[in-house]
C-alpha positions, 0 to 999 in steps of 0.5 A: 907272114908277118903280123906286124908288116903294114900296107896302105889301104886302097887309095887313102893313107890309112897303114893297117897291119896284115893281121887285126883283130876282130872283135865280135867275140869280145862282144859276147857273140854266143857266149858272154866274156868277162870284162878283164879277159877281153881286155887281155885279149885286146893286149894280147893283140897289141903285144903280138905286134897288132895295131889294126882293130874292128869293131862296130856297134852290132858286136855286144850290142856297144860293148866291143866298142867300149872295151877297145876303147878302154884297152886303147886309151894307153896307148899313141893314138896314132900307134894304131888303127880301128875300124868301125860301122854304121846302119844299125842305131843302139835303141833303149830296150822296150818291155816287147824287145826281143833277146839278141839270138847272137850276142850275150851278156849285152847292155839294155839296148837294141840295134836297129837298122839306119843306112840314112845320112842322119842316122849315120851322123849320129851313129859316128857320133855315138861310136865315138864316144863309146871309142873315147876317139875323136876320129875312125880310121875306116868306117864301114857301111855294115851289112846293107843286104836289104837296104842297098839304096839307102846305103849309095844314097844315104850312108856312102853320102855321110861317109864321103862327107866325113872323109873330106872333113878328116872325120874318118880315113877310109870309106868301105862297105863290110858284109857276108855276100860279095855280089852288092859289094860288087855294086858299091865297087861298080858304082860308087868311090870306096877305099876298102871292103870287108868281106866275111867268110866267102873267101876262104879254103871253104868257100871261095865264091867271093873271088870275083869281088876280089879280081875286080877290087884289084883290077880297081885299086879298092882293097879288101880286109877279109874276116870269118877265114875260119868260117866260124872255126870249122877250118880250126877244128873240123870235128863233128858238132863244129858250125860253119858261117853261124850254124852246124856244119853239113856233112859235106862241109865237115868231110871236106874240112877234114880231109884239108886238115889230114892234107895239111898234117902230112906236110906238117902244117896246121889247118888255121895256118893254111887258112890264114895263109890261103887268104892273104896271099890274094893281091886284092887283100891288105889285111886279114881279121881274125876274132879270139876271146882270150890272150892264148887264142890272139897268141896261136892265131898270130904263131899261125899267121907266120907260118910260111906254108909252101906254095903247092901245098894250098892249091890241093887243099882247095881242090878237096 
């Protein structure tokens, strides 16, 4: 496949490349990154042919934002894509805030959930200015799980708003679970999804969200296809979806991957391969914390894996 082929998202004008970058890692998520070295991951991305990055304010709580926009800034504005978030308000850390469990080395703040239409007002504002961009291209309704009133009442009226104002390009929803996305798909007007990690080699449960976003015209950006690295290297101790792998799960990765090695093919090529070929899906985000990892991630994106070959990987 061809990182640097590009398609439009859904309904809206937005061009995103097939394979964008994720940059959750760059924030710090379970182990700090030194500034430089996320700056050269994000040239890295750009120099492979990449032109779609996401990021939101959760990712190193400010800092992944700040970072791309820093990377960002020497180039054509309208060279490229970005993607960001809202639901979560950066709030000056108190004497009783709590360490982030995830995301290390981060600012003196602290996200606090706010799917309402002020608080998503602010938050744009915010993002942007840590950006250093006057517009986003896509902006997502991050994670809604227990707030899915607030984000059709409140965030999907503020992202609609800024949509028809030329703020942002394309409205969607970015989450881990698939069945509310269903709903936003059912009962609102959205461009895009981005759905981490429930379709993958691994665990395909999100296929439903996906026929119908197909059968509806709302494309999906899918993330987390490595589920946290396990279809990269299935070794024991390797986590799946932010926590240690089961038994089960790490047999079956292995097995995949001594599949894939017979035909000659590397397990994170067959990943990549596995999620993009589904109609529904415009792009594919892939997270790295150094140059070398965008590098392999881009050499396995354009791999061509044969055809027959991923259906008896999924079947283990």
């Amino acid at each position: 496949m061809n990182s640097h082929a590009k398609a439009h998202l859904g309904r809206s004008q937005v061009l995103v490349t097939r394979l964008g970058l994720g940059t959750a890692p760059l924030g710090g998520l379970f182990a700090p990154v030194a500034h430089e070295d996320a700056l050269r991951t994000i040239d890295a991305a750009w120099q492979g042919g990449i032109r779609f990055f996401d990021t939101a304010p959760l990712y190193g709580h400010g800092l992944a934002e700040m970072r791309l926009g820093e990377a960002l800034a020497r180039h054509p504005r309208e060279s490229y894509v970005v993607a960001t978030k809202v639901g979560r308000l950066l709030e000056p850390m108190t004497p009783t805030s709590v360490e982030s469990a995830h995301y290390k080395g981060t600012p003196p703040v602290e996200p606090m959930f706010d799917f309402s239409y002020d608080g998503v007002m602010r938050s744009v504002d915010e993002s942007l200015a840590r950006l250093k961009l006057d517009r986003v291209d896509i902006l997502h309704i991050h994670d809604p799980d227990d707030h899915c009133e607030a984000a059709l009442g409140g965030a999907h009226k503020a992202l609609a708003k800024l949509r028809r104002e030329g703020t942002i390009g394309a409205v969607g929803a970015g989450m881990n679970q698939w069945q509310m996305l269903q709903r936003f798909a059912e009962e609102a007007d959205f461009d895009c999804f981005l759905l981490a990690g429930r379709y993958t080699l691994l665990d395909r449960s999100g296929e439903p969200l996906l026929d119908l976003c197909g059968e509806r015209g709302v494309d999906v950006v899918l993330g987390g296809v490595f589920n946290s690295g396990l279809l990269i290297d299935p070794r024991p101790g390797a986590w799946f979806d932010y926590a240690p792998a089961s038994a089960d799960l790490l047999a079956r990765a292995q097995r995949m991957r001594e599949i894939a090695a017979s035909a000659g093919y590397d397990l994170a090529a067959c990943a990549l391969a596995f999620a993009a070929a589904h109609p529904a899906v415009t792009s594919v985000l892939v997270g790295a914390t150094s140059a070398g990892q965008v590098r392999a991630n881009a050499d396995a994106f354009r791999r061509e894996v044969p055809p027959d070959l991923l259906p008896r990987l999924v079947s283990c």
